[in-house]
C-alpha positions in Angstrom: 12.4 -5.0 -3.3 12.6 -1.7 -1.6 15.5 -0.1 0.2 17.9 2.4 2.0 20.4 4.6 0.6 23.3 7.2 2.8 24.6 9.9 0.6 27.0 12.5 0.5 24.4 15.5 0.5 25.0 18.6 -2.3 22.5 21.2 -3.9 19.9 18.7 -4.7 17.4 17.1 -3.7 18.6 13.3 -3.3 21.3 13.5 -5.8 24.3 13.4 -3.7 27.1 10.7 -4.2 25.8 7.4 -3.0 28.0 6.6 0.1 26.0 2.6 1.2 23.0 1.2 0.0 20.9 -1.8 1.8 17.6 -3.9 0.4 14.6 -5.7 1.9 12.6 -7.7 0.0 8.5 -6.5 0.4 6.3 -9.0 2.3 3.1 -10.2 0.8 1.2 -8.9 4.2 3.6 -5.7 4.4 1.4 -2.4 4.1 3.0 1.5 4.1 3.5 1.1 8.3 4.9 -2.2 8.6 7.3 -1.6 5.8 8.4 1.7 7.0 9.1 0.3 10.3 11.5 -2.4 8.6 13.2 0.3 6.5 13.7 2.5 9.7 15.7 -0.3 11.3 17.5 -1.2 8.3 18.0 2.6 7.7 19.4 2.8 11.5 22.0 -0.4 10.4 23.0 0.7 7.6 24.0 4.2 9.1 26.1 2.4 11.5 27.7 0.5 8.7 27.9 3.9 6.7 30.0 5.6 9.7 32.0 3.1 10.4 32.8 2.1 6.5 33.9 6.3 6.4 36.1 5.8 9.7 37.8 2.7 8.1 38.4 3.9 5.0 36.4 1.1 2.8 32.9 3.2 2.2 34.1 5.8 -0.9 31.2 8.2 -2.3 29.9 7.0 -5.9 28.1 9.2 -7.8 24.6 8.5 -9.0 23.6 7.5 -12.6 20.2 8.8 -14.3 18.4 12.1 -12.9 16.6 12.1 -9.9 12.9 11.7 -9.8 10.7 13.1 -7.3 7.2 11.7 -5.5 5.0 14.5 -4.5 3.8 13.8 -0.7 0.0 12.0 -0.8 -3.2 13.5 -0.3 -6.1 12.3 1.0 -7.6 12.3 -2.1 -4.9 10.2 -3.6 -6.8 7.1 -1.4 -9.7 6.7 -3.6 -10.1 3.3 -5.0 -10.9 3.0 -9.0 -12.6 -0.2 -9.2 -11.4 -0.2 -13.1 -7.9 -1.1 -12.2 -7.3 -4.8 -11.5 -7.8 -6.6 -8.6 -3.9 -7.3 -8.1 -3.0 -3.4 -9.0 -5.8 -2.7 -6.4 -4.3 -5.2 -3.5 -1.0 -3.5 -3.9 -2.8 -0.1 -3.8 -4.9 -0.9 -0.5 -1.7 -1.9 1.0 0.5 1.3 0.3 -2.3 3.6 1.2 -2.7 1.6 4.7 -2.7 3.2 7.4 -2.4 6.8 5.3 -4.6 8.3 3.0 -6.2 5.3 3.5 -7.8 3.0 0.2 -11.5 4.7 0.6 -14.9 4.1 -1.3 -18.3 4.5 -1.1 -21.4 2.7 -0.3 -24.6 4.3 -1.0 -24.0 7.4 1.1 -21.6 5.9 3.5 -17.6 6.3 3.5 -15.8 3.1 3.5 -11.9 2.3 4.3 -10.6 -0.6 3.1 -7.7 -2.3 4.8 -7.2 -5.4 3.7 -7.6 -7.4 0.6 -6.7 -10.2 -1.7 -6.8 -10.8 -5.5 -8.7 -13.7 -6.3 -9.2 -15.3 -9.9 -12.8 -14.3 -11.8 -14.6 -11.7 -13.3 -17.0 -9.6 -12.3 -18.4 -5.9 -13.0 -16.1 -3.0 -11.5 -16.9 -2.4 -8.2 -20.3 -4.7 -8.1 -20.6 -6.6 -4.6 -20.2 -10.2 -6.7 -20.3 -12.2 -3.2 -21.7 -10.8 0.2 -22.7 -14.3 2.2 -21.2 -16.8 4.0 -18.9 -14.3 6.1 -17.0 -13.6 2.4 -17.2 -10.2 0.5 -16.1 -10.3 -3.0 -15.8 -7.4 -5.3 -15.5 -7.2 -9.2 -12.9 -5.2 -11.3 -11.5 -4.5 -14.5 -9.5 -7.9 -14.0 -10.1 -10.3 -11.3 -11.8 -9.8 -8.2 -11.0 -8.8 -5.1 -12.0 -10.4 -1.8 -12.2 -8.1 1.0 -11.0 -9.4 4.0 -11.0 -6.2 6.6 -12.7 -3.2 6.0 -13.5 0.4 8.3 -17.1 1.8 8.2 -16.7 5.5 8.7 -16.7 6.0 12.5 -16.5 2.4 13.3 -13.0 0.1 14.3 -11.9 -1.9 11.1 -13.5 -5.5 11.6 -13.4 -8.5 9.1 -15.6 -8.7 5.9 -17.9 -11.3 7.9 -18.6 -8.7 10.9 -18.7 -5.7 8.1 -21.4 -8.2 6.3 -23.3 -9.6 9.9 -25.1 -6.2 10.2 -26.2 -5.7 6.2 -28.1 -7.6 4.2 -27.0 -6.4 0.8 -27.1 -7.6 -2.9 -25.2 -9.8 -4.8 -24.6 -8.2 -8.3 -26.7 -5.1 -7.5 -25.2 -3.1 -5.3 -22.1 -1.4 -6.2 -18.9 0.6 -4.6 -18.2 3.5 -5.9 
């Protein structure tokens, strides 16, 4: 769940009286962009509701519990994928960094983005290519693995796993992400 809050605004940052608040649940295929255009037309809603709430009297200011807690902006280092976290930690992470910083790795000497994944049940060694035939590109972590199903060479359009594995012939348990 994820949502939008108006406030009354004061000296802080965020920790004005809570004036309406409105949730969306999070889609399984929802990454950063598609969520934040859900929560910008929600947001625009529940401004109207806010204003009109004020004007008839039934939308009084609430003050906040707990202190407020801040998230410093992302970098484009803060997109670089550790293959020692689990594969569902990691599909969460690829979609939150999509389309920016972008879930990056590396493949020999070449920058990879990945867009789009899935945790699968298995094991396999962090980062290890575990599967590249048949169109399907599997990768191990620290719990599960992880089945790549778009991914971004650098300078190259984001294609499916299969067209990413069409042009490569690499190895199965050898070669490794970084």
């Amino acid at each position: 769940m994820t949502g939008v809050t108006t406030m009354l605004m004061d000296e802080g940052l965020d920790t004005g009286d809570i004036l309406l608040q409105s949730t969306l649940e999070i889609d399984e295929n929802d990454n950063s962009a598609t969520l934040f255009e859900r929560l910008a037309d929600l947001g625009a809603k529940t401004l109207i509701e806010t204003l009109k709430g004020i004007r008839s009297g039934c939308v009084k200011p609430i003050p906040q519990a707990g202190d407020a807690s801040l998230a410093p902006p992302l970098r484009k280092e803060d997109g670089k994928i550790d293959w020692r976290r689990s594969a569902e930690e990691l599909a969460f992470f690829v979609r939150g960094m999509n389309p920016w910083p972008s879930a990056v790795c590396g493949l020999g000497r070449e920058r990879i983005k990945i867009t789009k994944v899935r945790a699968i049940a298995g094991n396999g060694e962090p980062g290890r290519i575990e599967k590249a035939s048949g169109g399907t590109l599997v990768v191990g972590t620290s719990k599960g693995l992880l089945l790549v199903e778009e991914l971004q060479p650098e300078g190259k359009r984001a294609m499916p796993a299969a067209a990413f594995l069409a042009g490569r012939k690499l190895k199965e348990g050898h070669e490794k992400f970084s």
